[in-house]
N, C-alpha and C positions, 0 to 999 in steps of 0.2 A: 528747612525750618529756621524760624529768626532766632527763637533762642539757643541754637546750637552754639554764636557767636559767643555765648556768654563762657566756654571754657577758658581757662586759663593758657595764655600762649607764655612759648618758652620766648624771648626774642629780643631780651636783653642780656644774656649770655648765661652761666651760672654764678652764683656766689658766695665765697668763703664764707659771706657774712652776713645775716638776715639785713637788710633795710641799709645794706651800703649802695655805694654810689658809684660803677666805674666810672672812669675818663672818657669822656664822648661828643664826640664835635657836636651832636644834633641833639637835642631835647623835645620831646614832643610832651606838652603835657594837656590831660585831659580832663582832671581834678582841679574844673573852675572853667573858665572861659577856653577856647581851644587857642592854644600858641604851642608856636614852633621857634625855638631857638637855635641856632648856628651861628657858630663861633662866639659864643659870648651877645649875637645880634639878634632879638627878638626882630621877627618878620611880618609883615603885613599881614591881617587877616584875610582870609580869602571871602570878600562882599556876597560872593555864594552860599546861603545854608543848606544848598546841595552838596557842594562844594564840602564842605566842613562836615555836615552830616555823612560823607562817604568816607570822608579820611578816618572818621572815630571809629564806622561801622567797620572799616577792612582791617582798621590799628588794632582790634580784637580778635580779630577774627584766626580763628586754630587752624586752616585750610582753608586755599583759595576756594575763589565764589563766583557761579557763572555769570554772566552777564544778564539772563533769563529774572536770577533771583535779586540781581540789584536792581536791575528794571522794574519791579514786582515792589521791592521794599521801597525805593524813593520816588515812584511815580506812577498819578492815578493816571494812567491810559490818555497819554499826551500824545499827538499826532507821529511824534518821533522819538521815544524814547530812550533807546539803542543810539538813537544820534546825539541827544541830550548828555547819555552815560560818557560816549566820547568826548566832551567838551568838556562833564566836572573831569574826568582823568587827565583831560590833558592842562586843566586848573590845578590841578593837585600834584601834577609832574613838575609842574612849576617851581610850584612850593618846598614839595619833596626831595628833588631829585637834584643831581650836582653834575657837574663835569667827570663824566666817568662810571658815575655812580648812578645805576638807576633803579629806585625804589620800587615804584609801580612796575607792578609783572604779570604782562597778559601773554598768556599764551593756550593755547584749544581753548576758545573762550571763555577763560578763566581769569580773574582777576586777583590779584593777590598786594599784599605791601608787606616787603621786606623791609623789618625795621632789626636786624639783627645787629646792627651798628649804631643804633638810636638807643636812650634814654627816654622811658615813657613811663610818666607814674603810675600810671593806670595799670600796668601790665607789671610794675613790683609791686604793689599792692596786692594784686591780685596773686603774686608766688608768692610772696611773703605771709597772706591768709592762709593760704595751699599748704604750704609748709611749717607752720602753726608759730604763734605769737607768747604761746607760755615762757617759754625760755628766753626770751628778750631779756637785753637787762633796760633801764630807764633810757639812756645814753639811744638806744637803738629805739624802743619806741617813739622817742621824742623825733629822731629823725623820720621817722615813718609816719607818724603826726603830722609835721610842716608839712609834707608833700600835698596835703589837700589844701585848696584853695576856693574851694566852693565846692557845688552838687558837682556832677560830671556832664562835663559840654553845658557848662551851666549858662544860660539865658538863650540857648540853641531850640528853636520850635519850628519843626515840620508842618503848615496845613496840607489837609486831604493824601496825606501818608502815615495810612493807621499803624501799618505795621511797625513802620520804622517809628513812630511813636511808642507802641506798646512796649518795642525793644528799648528807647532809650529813658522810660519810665522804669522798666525794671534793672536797669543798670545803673540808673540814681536810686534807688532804692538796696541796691546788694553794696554800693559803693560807699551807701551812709551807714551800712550796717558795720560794713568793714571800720570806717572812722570809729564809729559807736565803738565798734571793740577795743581800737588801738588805745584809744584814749582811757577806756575804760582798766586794762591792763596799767598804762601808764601811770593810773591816779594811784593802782595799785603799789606801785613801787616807789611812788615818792612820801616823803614825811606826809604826816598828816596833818593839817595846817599852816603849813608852807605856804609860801608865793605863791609857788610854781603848781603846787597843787590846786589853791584854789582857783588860778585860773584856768585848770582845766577840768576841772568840777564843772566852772560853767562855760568851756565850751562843750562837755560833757552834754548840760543842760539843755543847750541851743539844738543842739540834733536832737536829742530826744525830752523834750520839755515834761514829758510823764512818767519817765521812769522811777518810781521809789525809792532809786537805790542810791542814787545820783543826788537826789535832794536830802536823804537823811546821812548821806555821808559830807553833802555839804554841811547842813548845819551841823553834824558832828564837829566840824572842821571851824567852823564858827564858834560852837562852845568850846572847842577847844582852847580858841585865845583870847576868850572871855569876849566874842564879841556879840553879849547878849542882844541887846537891839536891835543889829543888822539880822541876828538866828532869827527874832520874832517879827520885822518887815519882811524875810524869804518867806518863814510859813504860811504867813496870812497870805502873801502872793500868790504863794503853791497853794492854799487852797480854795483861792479865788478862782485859779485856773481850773484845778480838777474839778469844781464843781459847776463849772459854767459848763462845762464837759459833758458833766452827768456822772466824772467818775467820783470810787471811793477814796476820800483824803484824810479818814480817822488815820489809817497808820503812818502820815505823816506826824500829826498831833501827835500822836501815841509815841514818834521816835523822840522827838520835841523834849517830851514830858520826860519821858525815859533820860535823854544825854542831860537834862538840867538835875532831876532826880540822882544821879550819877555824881556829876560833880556837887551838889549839896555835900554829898557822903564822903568826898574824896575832902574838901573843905573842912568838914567835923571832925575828921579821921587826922585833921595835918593840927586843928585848933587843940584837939585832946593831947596830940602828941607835944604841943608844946608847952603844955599845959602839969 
């Protein structure tokens, strides 16, 4: 089964510390374009989207995978598939593998990528949601934040490989939800109104352009430092959008109304006192 892949692998060691970062000659990352870093030396992409499309699928993968079920996932019934599969691995040994060290692990027709001595952001991402994000302080979410770089395997497209499509649709999709969260945690812990917060309000925004909660804590965050103007060009935006949607954008208004409502009061409340 292809979604089997989507467990969480153990395979960058354990850690003291959510969203830290041990010492590690190889970097694989797959939060954005696929690279492979060694020694501080970003590496050639491999001109393969076979190629790249097997490295991501075995990088997640909880237990190796026969040859039978990668033959299956990245090729519609090619004269030689099985020979195909030899050609991206031995592209990907390339890549992967060192003097000494060898990554790609076939053995009873099984294929596997030991990446226990690699750095992949994909895969703390993926412990660090496992093992929950409440208890972050800001410092660690922020770290956990930068690590994404785009969708996952982003601008990576398989024709006539549904499967291996369907898989890396829903692994962009779990992967923006993961962001969605970090971030959303994050906005949690910073001031409100801040720099830092406002700009990840809107990258907040960018992944999920409808959420309600993201836009009335931005313009909270707007009226907070009186930046009336820019509150009412976001609303109207936001509900330009929701309603070219077909969604409902009253409880945008309604927050609108409410955070200006709020501060009148807090205004009257400071004029009487001086008063």
């Amino acid at each position: 089964m292809v979604a089997g892949v989507e467990s969480t692998r153990e395979s960058t060691g354990a850690r003291s510390e959510p969203g830290a970062r041990p010492r590690r000659s190889v970097h694989i990352r797959l939060l954005g374009p696929l690279t492979v870093v060694r020694a501080g030396r970003v590496l050639a992409q491999p001109a393969s989207r076979k190629v790249r499309a097997l490295i991501g699928y075995l990088a997640l993968a909880p237990h190796p995978l026969s040859r039978s079920h990668l033959c299956e996932l990245l090729w519609d019934a090619p004269n030689d598939p099985r020979g195909e599969l030899r050609w991206c691995l031995s592209k990907a040994r390339g890549l992967l593998d060192e003097p000494g060290r060898h990554r790609i692990e076939t053995a009873q027709d099984r294929v596997s990528l030991d990446l226990s001595d690699c750095d992949v952001d994909a895969i703390d991402i993926a412990n660090a949601m496992q093992q929950g994000v409440d208890g972050l302080s800001a410092e660690q979410l922020g770290t956990l934040a930068l690590r994404f770089d785009g969708d996952f395997m982003d601008g990576l497209a398989l024709d006539r490989s549904p499967l291996f499509t369907g898989w890396l649709t829903a692994q962009r999709r779990r992967f923006r939800s993961c962001h969605v969260t970090v971030v959303e945690h994050l906005v949690a812990r910073l001031p409100l109104g801040a720099d830092e917060s406002l700009a990840w309000l809107e990258k907040w925004l960018q992944l999920a352009p409808f959420d309600r909660q993201a836009h009335a804590l931005l313009l909270q965050a707007l009226g907070s430092r009186g930046r009336w103007r820019e509150g009412e060009e976001q609303l109207e935006a936001a509900v330009r959008a929701f309603d070219a949607y077909g969604l409902d954008s009253r409880p945008l208004r309604e927050a609108w109304r409410d955070i200006r409502a709020h501060r009148a009061c807090v205004a009257d409340d400071h004029d009487r006192g001086k008063s």
